[in-house]
N, C-alpha and C positions, 0 to 999 in steps of 0.2 A: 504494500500500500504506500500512498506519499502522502505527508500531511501538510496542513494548514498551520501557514509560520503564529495563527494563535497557540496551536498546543507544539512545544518546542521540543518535548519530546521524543516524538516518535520520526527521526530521522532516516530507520532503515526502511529496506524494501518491501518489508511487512506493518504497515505504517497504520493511524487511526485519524479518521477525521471529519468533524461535525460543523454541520454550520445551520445555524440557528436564526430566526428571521422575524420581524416583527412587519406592520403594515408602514408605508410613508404615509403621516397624515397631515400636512405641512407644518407640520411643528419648528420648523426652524429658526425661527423668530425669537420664540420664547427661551433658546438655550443659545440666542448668541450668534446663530448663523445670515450671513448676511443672504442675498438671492440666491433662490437656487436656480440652477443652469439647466434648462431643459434637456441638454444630454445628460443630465447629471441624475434626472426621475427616473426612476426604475421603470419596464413596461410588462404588464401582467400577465403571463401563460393562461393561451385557454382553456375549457373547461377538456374539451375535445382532444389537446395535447398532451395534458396531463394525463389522462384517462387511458387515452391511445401507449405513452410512454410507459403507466404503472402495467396497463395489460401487459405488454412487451417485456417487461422487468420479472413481470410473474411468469409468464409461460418458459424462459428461461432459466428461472430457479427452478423451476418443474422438468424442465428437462436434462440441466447440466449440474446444479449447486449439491455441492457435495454435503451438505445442513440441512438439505431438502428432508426432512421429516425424522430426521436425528435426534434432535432435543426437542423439539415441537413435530406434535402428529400433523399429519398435511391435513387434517381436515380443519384443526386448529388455526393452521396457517393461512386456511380459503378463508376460514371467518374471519380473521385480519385482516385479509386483503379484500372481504366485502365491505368489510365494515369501511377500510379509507377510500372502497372506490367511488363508494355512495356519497363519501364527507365531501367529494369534488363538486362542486353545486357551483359555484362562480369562480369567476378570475384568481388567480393569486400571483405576488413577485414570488418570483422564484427561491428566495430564502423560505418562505411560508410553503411552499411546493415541497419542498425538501421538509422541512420543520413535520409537514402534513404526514410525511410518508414514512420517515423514521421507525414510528412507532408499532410497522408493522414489517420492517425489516429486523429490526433487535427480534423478533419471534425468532428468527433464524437460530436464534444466538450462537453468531458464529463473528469474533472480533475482528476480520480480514474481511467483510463486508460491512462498506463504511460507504456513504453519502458525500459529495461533493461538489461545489458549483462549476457550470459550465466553463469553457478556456476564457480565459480573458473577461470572466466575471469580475467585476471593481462593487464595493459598497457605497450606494450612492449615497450624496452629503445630505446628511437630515435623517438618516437609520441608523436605529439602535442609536438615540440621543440620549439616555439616560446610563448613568454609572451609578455603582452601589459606592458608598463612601466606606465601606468595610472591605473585608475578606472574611474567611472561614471557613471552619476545616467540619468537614462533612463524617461521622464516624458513628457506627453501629445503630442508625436511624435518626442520631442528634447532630445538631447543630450551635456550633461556638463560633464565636466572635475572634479571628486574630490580628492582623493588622486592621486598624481603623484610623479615620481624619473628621474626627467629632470625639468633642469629649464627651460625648453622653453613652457613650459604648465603650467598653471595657473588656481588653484579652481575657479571654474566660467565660465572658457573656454566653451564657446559653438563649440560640433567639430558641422562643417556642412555637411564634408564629409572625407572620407579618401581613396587614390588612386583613386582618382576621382569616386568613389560611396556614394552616397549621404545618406547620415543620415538615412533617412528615408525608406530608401532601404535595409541597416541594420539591422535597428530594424523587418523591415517585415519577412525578412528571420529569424531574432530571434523567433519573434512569432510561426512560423512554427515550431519549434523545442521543445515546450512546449506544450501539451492538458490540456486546461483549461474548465472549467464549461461553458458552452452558450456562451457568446459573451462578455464576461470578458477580462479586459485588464489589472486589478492592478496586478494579479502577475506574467503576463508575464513581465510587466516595470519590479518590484521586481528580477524576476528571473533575468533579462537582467545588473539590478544595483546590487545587494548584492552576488548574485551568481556565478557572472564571466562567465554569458552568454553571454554577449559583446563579450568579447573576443573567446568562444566557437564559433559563429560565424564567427566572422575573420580569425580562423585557418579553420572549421571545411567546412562552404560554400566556402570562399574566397581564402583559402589555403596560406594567407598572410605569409608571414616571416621576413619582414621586409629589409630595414627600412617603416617604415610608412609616408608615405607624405600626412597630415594631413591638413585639411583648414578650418579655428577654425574662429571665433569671438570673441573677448573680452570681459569682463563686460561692457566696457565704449564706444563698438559697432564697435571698427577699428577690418576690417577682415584681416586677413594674411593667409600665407602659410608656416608650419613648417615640419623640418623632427624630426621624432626620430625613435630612436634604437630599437629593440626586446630586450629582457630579456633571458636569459639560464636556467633561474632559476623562482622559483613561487615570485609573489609581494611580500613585505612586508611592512607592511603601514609605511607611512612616522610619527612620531611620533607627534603627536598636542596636543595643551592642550585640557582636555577634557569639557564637560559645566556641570555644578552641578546642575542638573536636581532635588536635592534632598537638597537641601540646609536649608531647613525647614521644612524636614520632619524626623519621628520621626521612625523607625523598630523594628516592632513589634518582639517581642519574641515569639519561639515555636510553629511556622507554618510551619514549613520543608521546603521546595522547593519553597515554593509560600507566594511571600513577602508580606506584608500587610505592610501602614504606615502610619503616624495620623501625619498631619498638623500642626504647630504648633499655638498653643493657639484657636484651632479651631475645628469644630465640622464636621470637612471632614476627609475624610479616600481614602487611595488608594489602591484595591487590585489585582493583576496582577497573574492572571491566565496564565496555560501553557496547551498545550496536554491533556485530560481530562486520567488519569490515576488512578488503582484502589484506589489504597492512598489519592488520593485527597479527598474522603469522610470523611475519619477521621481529614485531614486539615479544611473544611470545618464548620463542628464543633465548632473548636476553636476558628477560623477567627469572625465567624458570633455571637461567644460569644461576644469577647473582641468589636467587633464594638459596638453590644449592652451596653455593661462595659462603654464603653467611651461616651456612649451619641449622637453617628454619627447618624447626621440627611443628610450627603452628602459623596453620595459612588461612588468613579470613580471608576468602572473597568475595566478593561487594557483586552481586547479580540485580542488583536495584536499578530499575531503572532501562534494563537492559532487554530492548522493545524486540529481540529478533535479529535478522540480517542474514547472510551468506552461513548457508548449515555445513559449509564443507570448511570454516573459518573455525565453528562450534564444533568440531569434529576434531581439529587441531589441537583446542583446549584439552577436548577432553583425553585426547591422547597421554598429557602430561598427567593426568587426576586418577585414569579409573583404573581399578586394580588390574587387570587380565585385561587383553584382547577383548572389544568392547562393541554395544551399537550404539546406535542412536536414534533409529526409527526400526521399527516390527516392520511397519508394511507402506507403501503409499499406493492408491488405488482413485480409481475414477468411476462416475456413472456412466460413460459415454465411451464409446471406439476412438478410434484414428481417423473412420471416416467422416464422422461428427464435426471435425476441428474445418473441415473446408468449410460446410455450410456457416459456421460460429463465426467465420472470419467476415461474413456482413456486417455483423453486431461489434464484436470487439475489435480493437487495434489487433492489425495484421500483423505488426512487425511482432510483437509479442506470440501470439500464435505460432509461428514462424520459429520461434526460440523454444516453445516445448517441444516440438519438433527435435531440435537439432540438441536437444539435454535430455527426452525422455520418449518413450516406447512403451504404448501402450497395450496393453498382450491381453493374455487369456481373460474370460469372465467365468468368475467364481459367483454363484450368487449373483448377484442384482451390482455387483462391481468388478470391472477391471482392472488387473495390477497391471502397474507402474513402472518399469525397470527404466533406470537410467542409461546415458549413453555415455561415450568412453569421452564427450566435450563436456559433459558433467562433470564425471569422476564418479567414485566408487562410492555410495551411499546407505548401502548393506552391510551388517557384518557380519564376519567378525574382522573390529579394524585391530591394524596395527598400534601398542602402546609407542611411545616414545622413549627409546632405548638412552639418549643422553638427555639428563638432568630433570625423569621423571619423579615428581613427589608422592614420596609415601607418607607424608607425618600426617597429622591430626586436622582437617578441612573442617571449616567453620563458613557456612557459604549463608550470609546476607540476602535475603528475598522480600518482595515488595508486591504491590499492585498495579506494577506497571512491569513485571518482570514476565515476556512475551511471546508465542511465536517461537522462532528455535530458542530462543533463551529460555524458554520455559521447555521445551524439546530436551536440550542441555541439561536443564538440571531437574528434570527426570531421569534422564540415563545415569547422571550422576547418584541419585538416592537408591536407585534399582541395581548400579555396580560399582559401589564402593563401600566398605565396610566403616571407617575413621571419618564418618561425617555426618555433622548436625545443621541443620537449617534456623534459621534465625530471622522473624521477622514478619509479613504476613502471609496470608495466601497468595499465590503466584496470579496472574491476569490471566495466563493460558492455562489450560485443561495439562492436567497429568495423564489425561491418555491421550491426549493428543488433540488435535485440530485439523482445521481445513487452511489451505496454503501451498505449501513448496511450489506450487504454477499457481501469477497471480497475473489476474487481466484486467483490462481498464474496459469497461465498456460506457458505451456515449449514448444517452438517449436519444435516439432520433428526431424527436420531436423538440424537444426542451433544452436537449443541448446538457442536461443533468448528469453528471460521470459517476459511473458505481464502479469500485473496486470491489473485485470478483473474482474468489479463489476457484480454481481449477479440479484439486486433489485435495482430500483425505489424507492425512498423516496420520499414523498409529503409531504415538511412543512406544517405547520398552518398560515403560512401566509396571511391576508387578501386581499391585495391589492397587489401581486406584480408586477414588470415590468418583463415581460417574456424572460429569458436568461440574467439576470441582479442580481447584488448580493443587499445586502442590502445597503443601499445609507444615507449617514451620512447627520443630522439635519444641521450639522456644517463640512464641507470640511474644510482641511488644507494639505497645500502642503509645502513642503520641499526645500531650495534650497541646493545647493554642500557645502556651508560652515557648513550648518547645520547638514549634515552627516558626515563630517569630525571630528568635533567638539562634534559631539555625542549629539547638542540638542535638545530636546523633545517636537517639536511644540502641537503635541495633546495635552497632559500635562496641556502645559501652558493655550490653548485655553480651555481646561475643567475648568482651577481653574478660570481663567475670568469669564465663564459662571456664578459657583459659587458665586462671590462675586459682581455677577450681571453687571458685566462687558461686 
């Protein structure tokens, strides 16, 4: 997938991306803006293209999408998509087209099926005029207050509700707006807290503008009722000191992009991995020299964060980590032949098409799917792989996971929990399914009509997973939860819970 420079994130190939839409109703007066420029008005999709586009969108999840009746039964999914084909009754800007339709593509829940605006879409001047003057961090149904630009709000602040809709009424409507893996819920909070999904909601379902009449709870439990203001302009964080998460640790020299750092007067190491990209093989290298160099008998690594990318990068890694001769995917498989991909190449981007071709081979049908063998421009993606004969680690693995940990990254550290013995997870649920997902062939398709682009996974991936919970990502040894001052302040609860681990704490 590729994302939208709002969620900064998700950089690799396997990428997430929402885009949320309110109505222009000349508002622009009232928040500052001077005329607006007749190029500058949005112009509203018919009811007939819309309609025409979601049939087209659905008869090819019905024939190719490999989530097609996986976590949601297809009869589930017809009711979904009667339900929004009926909701099409008048015009809409194409942000609201999308907004409209979301909510019955997350049925899929499948996170590598994401929503995007057409090429050369721009946000006209006078949408999405209003800004929350807070942040807040979204977590197990509730809602805090972290950074804010009003003193009537206070880190910690639990809202309960605003304009008399309730918290939790909020966040549901968030969810709908994000398609995540199975029944995944860290990076919908994620999205909802770092991403300024919160607020996409309150413009986008609510049409809010403000002021906001807010009905909060304190840290110290007294409820009230506050108002504040809208914003004209985007947040900017209130300045705080930040926590030195790093106080004793020591950074490693000539590893490029991807920090490595040694503890002091101790025999731990920390290495924090990003996006698995081509280069990283050659970091890898050097990383897993110098841990060697230094005698690291305890390696936390940092999988936070880490949205997917290149599985033959992630294959690399795991070379150095996992005990024996190892996999990293059971099986990948498709609903569809080889001769399917001519006709498909109407719809999606050719050139893409063209590349599963020339990386993969589609063979036998078992059942209601065909497997998947790769071609020798791939590379090898079965195993049993080869370990890494110089400066593989055996000591003690402490590996860091999040709600934003993806895609092969979550592929990864499946294989990891299922072939290594010296290893404890740390942190939240993983964003990808521990048996796996849909992905390794991903296409762009362009709505004919609307010009609307859906990223559209091709295959089925089946981790190596042993034991997993079905629609559920990988589940840390050691949970740790975060509160508002901790985000503010920027400190590193995982971190610290992994170095306790270590020193048997």
């Amino acid at each position: 997938m590729k994302t939208n420079t709002n969620y900064k994130i998700l950089g690799c190939c396997l990428t997430i991306i929402l885009f949320i839409g309110v109505s222009l109703s000349g508002r622009s007066q009232a928040y500052g803006q001077k005329v607006i420029k007749k190029s500058d008005v949005p112009k509203t999709l018919s009811v007939k293209s819309m309609r025409s586009d979601l049939n087209l969108l659905w008869s090819l999840i019905q024939k190719m999408h490999p989530g097609y009746g996986y976590y949601t039964s297809s009869d589930s999914l017809q009711k979904a998509y009667d339900r929004v084909s009926l909701s099409i009754v008048k015009p809409l800007y194409e942000p609201e087209f999308i907004s409209r339709i979301y909510p019955f593509v997350c049925q899929l829940r499948c996170g590598h099926t994401q929503l995007k605006h057409s090429v050369g879409y721009k946000k006209p001047i006078g949408l999405y005029p209003a800004h929350l003057p807070f942040k807040v961090l979204v977590s197990k149904g509730r809602v805090f207050v972290t950074f804010h630009q009003t003193d009537v709000l206070t880190t910690g602040d639990e809202i309960i509700g605003i304009n008399g809709v309730a918290a939790e009424k909020i966040i549901a409507h968030g969810f709908d707006r994000y398609a995540m893996d199975g029944y995944n819920e860290t990076f919908k909070e994620l999205f909802l807290s770092e991403y300024d999904g919160f607020q996409d909601v309150c413009n986008a379902y609510y049409h809010w503008e403000g002021a906001y009449r807010i009905q909060l709870q304190t840290a110290e439990g007294i409820r009230k009722d506050v108002v504040v203001e809208t914003k004209s302009q985007d947040f900017e964080d209130v300045t705080a000191p930040s926590f030195d998460n790093y106080k004793n640790w020591t950074l490693a020299r000539h590893t490029g992009n991807l920090s490595l750092r040694f503890f002091a007067d101790s025999a731990t190491a920390l290495f924090e991995t990003k996006p698995f990209s081509y280069g990283d093989t050659a970091v890898y290298k050097e990383v897993f020299k110098q841990i060697k160099g230094h005698g690291i008998k305890n390696l936390i690594l940092d999988m936070r964060h880490n949205t997917g990318g290149d599985i033959r990068v992630a294959i690399r890694l795991l070379s150095y980590l996992a005990d024996a001769p190892f996999s990293i995917v059971r099986d990948v498989k498709s609903r569809f032949p080889s001769a399917a991909i001519s006709t498909a190449t109407n719809y999606f981007d050719r050139e893409g098409m063209n590349n599963l071709l020339l990386g993969y081979k589609i063979t036998d049908k078992t059942g209601g799917w065909y497997h998947v063998e790769s071609t020798p421009a791939m590379g090898k993606i079965y195993g049993p792989l080869p370990l890494m004969a110089e400066d593989h680690f055996d000591g003690n693995l402490y590996v860091l996971i999040d709600g934003a940990t993806f895609s092969s990254g979550a592929l990864f550290t499946a294989a990891l929990k299922s072939q290594r013995k010296n290893v404890t997870f740390v942190g939240r649920e993983t964003a990808g399914n521990e048996e796996g997902c849909n992905g390794m062939v991903m296409q762009t398709l362009t709505l004919p009509s609307t010009k609307v682009v859906v990223d559209f996974p091709l295959m089925r991936v089946e981790s190596v997973a042993l034991n997993p919970i079905r629609g559920r990502g990988i589940m840390p040894d050691y949970p740790v939860n975060y509160d508002p001052m901790d985000i503010v302040i920027k400190r590193d609860r995982d971190l610290e819970k992994a170095l306790r681990l270590v020193q048997g704490n």
